[in-house]
C-alpha positions in Angstrom: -4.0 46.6 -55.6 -4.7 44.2 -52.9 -1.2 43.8 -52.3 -0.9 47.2 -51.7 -3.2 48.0 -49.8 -1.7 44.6 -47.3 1.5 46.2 -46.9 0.3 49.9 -46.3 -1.6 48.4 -43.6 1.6 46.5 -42.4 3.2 49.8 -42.5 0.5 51.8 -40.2 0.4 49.0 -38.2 4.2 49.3 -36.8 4.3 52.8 -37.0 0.8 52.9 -34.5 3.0 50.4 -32.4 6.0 52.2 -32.3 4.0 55.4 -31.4 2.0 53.4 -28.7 5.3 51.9 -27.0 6.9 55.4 -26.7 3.9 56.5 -25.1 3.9 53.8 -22.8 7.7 54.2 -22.1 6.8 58.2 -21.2 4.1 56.6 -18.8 6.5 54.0 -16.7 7.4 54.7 -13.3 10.0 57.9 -13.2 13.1 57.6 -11.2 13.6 60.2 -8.5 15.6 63.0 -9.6 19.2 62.6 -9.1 21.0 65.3 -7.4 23.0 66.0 -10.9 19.3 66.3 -12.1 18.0 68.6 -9.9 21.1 71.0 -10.4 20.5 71.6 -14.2 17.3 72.5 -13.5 18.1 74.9 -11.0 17.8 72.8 -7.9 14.2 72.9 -8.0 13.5 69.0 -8.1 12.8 66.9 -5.2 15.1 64.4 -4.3 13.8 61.3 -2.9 16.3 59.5 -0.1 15.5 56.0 0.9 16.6 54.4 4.2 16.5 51.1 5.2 15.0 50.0 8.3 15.5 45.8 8.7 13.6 43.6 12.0 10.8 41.1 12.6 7.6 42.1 11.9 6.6 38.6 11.8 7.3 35.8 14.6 8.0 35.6 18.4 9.9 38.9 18.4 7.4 40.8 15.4 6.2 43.3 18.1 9.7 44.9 18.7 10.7 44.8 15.1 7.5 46.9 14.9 8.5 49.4 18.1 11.7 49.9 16.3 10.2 50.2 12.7 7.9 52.8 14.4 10.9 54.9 16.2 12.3 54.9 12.4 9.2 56.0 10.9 8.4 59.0 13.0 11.7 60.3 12.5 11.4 60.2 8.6 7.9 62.0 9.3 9.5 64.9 11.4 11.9 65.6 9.3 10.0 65.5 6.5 7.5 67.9 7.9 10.1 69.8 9.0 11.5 70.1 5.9 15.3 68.7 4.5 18.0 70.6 2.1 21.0 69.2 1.5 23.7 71.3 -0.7 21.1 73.5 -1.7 18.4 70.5 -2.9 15.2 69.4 -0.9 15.3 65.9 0.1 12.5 63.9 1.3 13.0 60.6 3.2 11.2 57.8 2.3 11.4 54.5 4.9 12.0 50.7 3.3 10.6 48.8 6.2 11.6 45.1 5.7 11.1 41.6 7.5 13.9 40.2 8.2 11.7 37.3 10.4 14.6 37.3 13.4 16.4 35.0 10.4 20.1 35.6 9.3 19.3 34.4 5.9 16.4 36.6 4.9 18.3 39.2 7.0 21.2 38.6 4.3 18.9 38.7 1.7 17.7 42.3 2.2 20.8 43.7 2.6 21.3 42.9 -0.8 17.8 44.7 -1.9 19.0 47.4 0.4 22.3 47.3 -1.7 20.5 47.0 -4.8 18.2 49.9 -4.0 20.8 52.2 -3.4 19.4 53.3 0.5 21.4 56.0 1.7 22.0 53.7 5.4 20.1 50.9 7.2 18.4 51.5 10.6 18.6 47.6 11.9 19.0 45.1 11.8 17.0 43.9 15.4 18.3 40.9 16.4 22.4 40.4 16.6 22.3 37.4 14.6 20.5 39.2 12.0 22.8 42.3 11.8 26.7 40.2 12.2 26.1 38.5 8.8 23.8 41.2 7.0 27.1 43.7 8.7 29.2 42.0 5.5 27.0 42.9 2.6 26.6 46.7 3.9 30.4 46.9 4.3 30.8 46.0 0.6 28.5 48.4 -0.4 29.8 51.1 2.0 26.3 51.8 3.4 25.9 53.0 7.2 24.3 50.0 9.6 22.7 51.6 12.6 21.5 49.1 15.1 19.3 50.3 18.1 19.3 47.1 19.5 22.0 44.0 18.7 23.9 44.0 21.5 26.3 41.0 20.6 29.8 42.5 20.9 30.7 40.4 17.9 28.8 42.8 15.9 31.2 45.8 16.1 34.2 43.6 16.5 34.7 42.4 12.6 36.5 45.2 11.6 33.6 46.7 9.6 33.8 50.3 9.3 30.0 50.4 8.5 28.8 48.6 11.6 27.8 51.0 14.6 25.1 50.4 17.5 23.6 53.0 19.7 22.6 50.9 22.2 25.3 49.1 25.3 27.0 45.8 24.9 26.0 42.8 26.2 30.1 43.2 27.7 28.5 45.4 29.8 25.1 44.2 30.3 26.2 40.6 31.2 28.9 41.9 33.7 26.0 44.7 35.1 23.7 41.5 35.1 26.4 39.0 36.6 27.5 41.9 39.9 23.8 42.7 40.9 23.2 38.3 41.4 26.7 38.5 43.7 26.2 41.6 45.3 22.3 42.2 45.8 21.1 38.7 45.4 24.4 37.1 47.2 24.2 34.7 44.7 27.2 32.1 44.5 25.7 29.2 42.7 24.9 30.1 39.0 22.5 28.0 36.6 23.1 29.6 32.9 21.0 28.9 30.0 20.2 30.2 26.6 18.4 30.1 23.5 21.3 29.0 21.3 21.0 32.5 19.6 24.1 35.5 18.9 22.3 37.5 21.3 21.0 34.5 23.7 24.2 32.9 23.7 26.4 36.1 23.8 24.8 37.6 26.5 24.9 34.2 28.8 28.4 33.9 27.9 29.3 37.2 29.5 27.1 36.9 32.2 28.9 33.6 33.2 32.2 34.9 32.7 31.4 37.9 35.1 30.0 35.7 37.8 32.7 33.4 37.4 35.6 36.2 38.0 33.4 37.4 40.8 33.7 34.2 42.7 30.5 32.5 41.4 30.1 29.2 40.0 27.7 27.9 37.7 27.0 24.9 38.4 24.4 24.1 35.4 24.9 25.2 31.3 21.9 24.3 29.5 20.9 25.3 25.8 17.6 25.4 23.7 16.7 27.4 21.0 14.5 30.6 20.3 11.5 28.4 19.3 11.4 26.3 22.0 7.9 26.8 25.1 8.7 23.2 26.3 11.3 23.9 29.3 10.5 21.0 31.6 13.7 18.7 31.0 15.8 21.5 31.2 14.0 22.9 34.7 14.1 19.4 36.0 17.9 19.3 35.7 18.9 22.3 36.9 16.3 22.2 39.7 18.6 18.6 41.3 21.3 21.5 40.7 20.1 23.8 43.1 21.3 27.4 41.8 20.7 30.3 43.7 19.9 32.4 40.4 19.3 31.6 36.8 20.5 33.3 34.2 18.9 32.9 31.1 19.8 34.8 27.8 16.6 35.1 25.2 14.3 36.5 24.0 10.7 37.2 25.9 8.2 34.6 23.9 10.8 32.0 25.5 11.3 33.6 29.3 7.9 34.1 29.6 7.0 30.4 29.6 10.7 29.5 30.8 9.6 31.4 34.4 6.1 30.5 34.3 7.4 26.6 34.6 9.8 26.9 36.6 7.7 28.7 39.7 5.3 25.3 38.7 7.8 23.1 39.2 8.8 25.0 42.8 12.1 26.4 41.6 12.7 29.5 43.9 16.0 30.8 42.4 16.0 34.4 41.0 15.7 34.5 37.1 18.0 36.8 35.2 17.8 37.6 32.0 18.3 40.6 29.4 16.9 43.5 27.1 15.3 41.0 24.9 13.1 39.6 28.1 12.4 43.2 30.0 9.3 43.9 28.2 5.5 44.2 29.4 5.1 40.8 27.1 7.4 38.4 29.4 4.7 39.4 32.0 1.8 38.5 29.7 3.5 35.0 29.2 5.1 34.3 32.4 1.9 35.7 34.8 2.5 36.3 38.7 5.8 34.3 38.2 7.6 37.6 36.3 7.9 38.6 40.1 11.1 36.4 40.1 13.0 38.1 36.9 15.4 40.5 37.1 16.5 42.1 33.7 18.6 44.8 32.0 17.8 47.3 29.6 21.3 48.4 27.3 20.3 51.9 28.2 18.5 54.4 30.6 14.6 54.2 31.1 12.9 56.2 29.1 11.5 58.7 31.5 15.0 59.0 32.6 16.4 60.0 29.0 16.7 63.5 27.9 14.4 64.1 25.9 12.2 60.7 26.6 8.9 62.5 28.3 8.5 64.7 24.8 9.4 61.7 22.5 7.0 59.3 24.3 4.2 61.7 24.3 4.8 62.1 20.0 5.1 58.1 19.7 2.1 57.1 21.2 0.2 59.6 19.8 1.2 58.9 16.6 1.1 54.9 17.0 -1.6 55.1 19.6 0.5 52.7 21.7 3.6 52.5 24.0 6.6 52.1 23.7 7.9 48.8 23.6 11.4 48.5 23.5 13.8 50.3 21.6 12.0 52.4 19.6 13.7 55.7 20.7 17.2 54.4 19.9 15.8 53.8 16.2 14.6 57.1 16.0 17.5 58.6 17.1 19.6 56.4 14.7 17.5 58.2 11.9 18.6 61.7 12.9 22.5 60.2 12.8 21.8 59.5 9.2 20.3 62.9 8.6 23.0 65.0 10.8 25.9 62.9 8.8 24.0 63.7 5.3 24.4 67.2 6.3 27.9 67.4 7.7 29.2 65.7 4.6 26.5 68.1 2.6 25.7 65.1 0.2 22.9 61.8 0.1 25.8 60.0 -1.5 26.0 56.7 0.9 29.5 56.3 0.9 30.2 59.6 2.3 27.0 60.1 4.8 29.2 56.6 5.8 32.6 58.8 6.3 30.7 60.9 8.7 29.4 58.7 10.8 32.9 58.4 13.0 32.5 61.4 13.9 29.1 62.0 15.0 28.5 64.2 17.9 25.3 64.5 18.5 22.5 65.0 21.1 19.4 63.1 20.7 16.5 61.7 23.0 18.6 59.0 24.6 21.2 61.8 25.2 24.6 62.1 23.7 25.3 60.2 20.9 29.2 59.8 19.7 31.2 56.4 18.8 34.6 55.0 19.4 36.9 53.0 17.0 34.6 49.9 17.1 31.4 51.8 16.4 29.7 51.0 19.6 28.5 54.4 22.3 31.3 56.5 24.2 28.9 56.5 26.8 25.8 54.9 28.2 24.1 53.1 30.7 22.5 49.9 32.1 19.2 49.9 33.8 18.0 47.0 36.0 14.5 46.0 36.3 12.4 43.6 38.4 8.6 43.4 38.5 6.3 44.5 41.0 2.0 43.2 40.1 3.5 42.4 36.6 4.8 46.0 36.0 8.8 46.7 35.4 10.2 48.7 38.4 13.8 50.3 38.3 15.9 48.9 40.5 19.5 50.1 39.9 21.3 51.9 37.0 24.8 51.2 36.1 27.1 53.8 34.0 30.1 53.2 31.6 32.1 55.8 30.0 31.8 58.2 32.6 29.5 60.2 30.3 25.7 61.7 31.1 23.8 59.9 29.1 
């Protein structure tokens, strides 16, 4: 009877486990309802959309991976309040904000979760560096890569069809950069340095080969890296150069101190440099120096945009903040994704993808459509210098022939 009673016990005792891991499976985290899903039951369900936004939220460049992250995020909220249906079924957008630390190899690394994840596109990545290897995973996977910021040329020019940028080239920056030192500056002796970066080096690289084809001649090359706030040997042998202008391609945390030493050391040639140094933090960092940079911006100023004045009032409001750098162009890239979603009438990635050629769309930088490469029709370069540490426009330069 003992027996028995052991093995009736036995018994109970897998059936109450049985019954316990069934109810535990009926607890576990649901999937969101798939559009097949919401269909049988009448298109009721609420399908959730995830897009990827990829930049550095930690490191040197962390508080423009946050502008753009930001510009991302208050598109997702907009149209969320707003309200999405796509072929008949709500959609609401959820945002993947990821760290990609400015580093190509954990910028590789979340394309994959991106992949894995099945996103619907990718707003990023920042830094071009970043976004030319991460460009091969998303290709693969036929996922949309929308960057509002790499500006490498490189980046569109792999023969991806999932690579597109709504932001200029730096093969128009560096030539817009290159004609206002021999034109406005009457530069003709050219010291060119950068940070060793895609983006750095890129944007140096055309810069220079402007110059050069303008009659300039540079006369020093120096390279460091995107770490680097030590800039005296490199100062030191440019200054027994003498330049007229500088051009340096980085990033802000390294222009800052790059200008800041040089005006110690007495060097009075102009400093040049790009989008990734025209920010209200090179001022912080390089103090009443900033006075001698002149930079670009890939685009219009904001104020001049469109629709900037109503964006900018919405993002600082919302962040309580300013914009920093290219958080319109993010948010914009967000409103691609949705106006492609809705063209091809589906959230299936692939085909949201075979919309994107041909987007034609209006947005708060202004119109939006690509050509074969996946870089703007249109667009423009804005020059800056700085007047008591605050960026002043100087000139803007147009491509495309277009009104943006």
């Amino acid at each position: 009877m003992e027996e028995k009673a052991v093995n009736n016990l036995a018994k109970l005792t897998v059936v109450g486990v049985s019954l316990t891991s069934l109810a535990l499976m009926g607890c576990g985290k649901k999937e969101p309802p798939s559009h097949e899903a919401a269909q049988r039951n009448g298109g009721a369900a609420e399908q959730v959309v995830t897009i990827g936004h990829a930049g550095p939220l930690t490191g040197g460049s962390s508080h423009l991976g946050k502008d753009n992250e930001n510009g991302a995020r208050l598109a997702v909220e907009e149209i969320n309040e707003t309200g999405l249906v796509i072929a008949g079924q709500k959609v609401r957008l959820e945002l993947d904000g990821e760290d990609d630390a400015a580093d190509p190899k954990t910028g590789t690394q979340i394309a994959q979760k991106f992949v894995d994840e099945h996103v619907v596109a990718v707003i990023g990545h920042l830094n071009s560096g970043v976004s030319i290897p991460a460009s091969r995973i998303y290709n693969e996977a036929n996922i949309a890569e929308i960057s509002p910021s790499s500006t490498n040329p490189e980046y569109t020019r792999q023969g991806y069809r999932s690579a597109y940028r709504v932001v200029a080239t730096d093969a128009q920056q560096g030539p817009a950069l290159g004609g206002y030192a021999l034109k406005s500056l009457n530069a003709r002796t050219i010291a060119v340095v950068d940070d060793a970066t895609a983006y750095g080096k890129g944007l140096a690289d055309e810069f220079a080969k402007a110059a050069q084809a303008g009659g300039g001649r540079v006369v020093a090359r120096e390279a460091t890296t995107d770490k680097s706030t030590d800039f005296r040997a490199i100062l030191t042998s440019i200054k027994s150069a003498h330049p007229d202008v500088i051009m340096f391609g980085g990033m802000d945390s390294t222009v800052g101190p790059f200008i800041r030493q040089a005006a110690a050391l007495g060097l009075s040639a102009k400093v040049l440099s790009g989008d990734g140094a025209c920010t209200e933090k090179v001022a912080e960092l390089a103090g009443d120096a900033v006075s001698n940079l002149v930079c670009s911006e890939a685009s219009l100023a904001v104020s001049r945009m469109p629709q900037g004045a109503e964006f900018e009032k919405r993002f600082e409001a919302r962040f309580n903040g300013p914009i920093l750098f290219n958080a319109p162009f993010a948010y914009d890239a967000v409103y691609l994704v949705v106006d492609a979603m809705k063209r091809a009438n589906t959230t299936d990635a692939a085909k949201v993808l075979a919309a994107m050629p041909t987007s034609d769309y209006n947005g708060v930088i202004g119109h939006i459509a690509f050509d074969a490469h996946g870089d703007m029709k249109e667009g423009a370069i804005s020059l800056y210098h700085y007047q008591d540490r605050k960026k002043a426009l100087l000139d803007v330069v147009r491509y495309g022939g277009g009104s943006i």
